[in-house]
N, C-alpha and C positions, 0 to 999 in steps of 0.2 A: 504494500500500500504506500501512495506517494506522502508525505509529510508535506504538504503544501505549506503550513502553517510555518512551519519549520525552514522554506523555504524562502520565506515572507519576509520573516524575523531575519535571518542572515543576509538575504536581500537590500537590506534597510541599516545593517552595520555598515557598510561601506559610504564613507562620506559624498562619496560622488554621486553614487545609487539616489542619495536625497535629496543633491540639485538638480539632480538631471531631473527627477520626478516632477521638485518645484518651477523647474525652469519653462518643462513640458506643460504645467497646467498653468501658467502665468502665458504662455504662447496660446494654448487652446482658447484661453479667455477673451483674451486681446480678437483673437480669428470671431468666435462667436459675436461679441458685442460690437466686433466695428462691418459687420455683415463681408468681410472681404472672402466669405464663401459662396456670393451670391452668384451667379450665371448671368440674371436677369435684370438688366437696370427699370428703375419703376418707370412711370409715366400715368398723364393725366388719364382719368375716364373720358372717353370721348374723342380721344386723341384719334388724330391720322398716325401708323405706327407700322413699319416695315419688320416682319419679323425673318430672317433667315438662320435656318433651322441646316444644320451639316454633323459631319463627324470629321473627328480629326485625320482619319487614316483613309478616307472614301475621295478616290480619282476626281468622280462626276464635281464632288464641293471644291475641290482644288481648283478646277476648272474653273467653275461660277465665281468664288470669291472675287477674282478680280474684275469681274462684271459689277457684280454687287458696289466693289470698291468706287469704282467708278459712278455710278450712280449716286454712292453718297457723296461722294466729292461735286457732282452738277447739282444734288438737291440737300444745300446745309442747313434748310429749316426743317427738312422730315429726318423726324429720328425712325436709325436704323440698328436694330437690337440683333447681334449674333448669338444663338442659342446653341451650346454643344447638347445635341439630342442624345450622347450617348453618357449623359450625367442622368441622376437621378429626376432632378429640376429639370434640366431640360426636357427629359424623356417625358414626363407630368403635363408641362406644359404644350409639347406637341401632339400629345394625344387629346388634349383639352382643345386646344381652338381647331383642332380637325373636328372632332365631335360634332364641336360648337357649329363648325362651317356644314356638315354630313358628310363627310371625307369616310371611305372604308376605312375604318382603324387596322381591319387586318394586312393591308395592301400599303402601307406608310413607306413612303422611301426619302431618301436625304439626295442631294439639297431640296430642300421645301421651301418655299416663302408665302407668306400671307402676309396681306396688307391690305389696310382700312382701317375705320374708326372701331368697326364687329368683328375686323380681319375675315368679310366676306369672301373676298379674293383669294385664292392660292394658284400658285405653281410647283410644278412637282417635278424633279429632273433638271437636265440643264436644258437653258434656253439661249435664246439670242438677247443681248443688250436690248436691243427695239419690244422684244416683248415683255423685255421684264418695266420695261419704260410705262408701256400701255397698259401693263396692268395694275400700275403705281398711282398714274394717270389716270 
């Protein structure tokens, strides 16, 4: 049988053992209360609001990003929200405003975008510049 207790206790004699502990929950603290775990920047109700939805390791969003970029760059009063769909939060909220829109939940693919004030709009896949324009538009 393992002595975990026992493990605990000698765990806890070494001086380091107890900064490193303290150090680690004085860093967890700071991370929780200044929200820099967040994914998602907020924004008003009612807002016009570009959401592009990727994964880090997926070809098709490599691709798109730099369409996207570009688009933020010619449109500096709509905000554009990068969501990593393959975090918790991201994952939550791409399955919510698909819902929301009637999007197959089963059939989700990345890069996604939706934009609007309801995020009625989406696109799925990569597109051309022009029609990610039109559908911003």
């Amino acid at each position: 049988m393992i002595d975990v207790k026992g493990m605990v206790k000698d765990f806890f004699k070494v001086k380091f053992n107890i900064y490193l502990i303290i150090i680690l929950l004085i860093l967890g603290g700071i991370i929780y209360f200044s929200g820099l775990g967040e994914d998602t920047p907020q924004y008003e109700e009612g807002e016009f609001v570009v959401h592009y939805f990727y994964l880090p390791t997926c070809p098709h969003c490599k691709e798109m990003k730099p369409i996207i970029l570009e688009l933020e760059q010619e449109m500096p009063d709509m905000p554009f929200i990068y969501v990593d769909a393959s975090t918790p939060d991201g994952s939550r909220l791409l399955y919510e405003l698909a819902e929301q829109v009637g999007l197959d939940t089963s059939s989700l693919g990345v890069p996604l975008i939706f934009a609007g004030t309801d995020h009625a709009q989406a696109l799925m896949g990569v597109h051309s510049k022009e029609d990610v324009k039109a559908m911003i538009l």
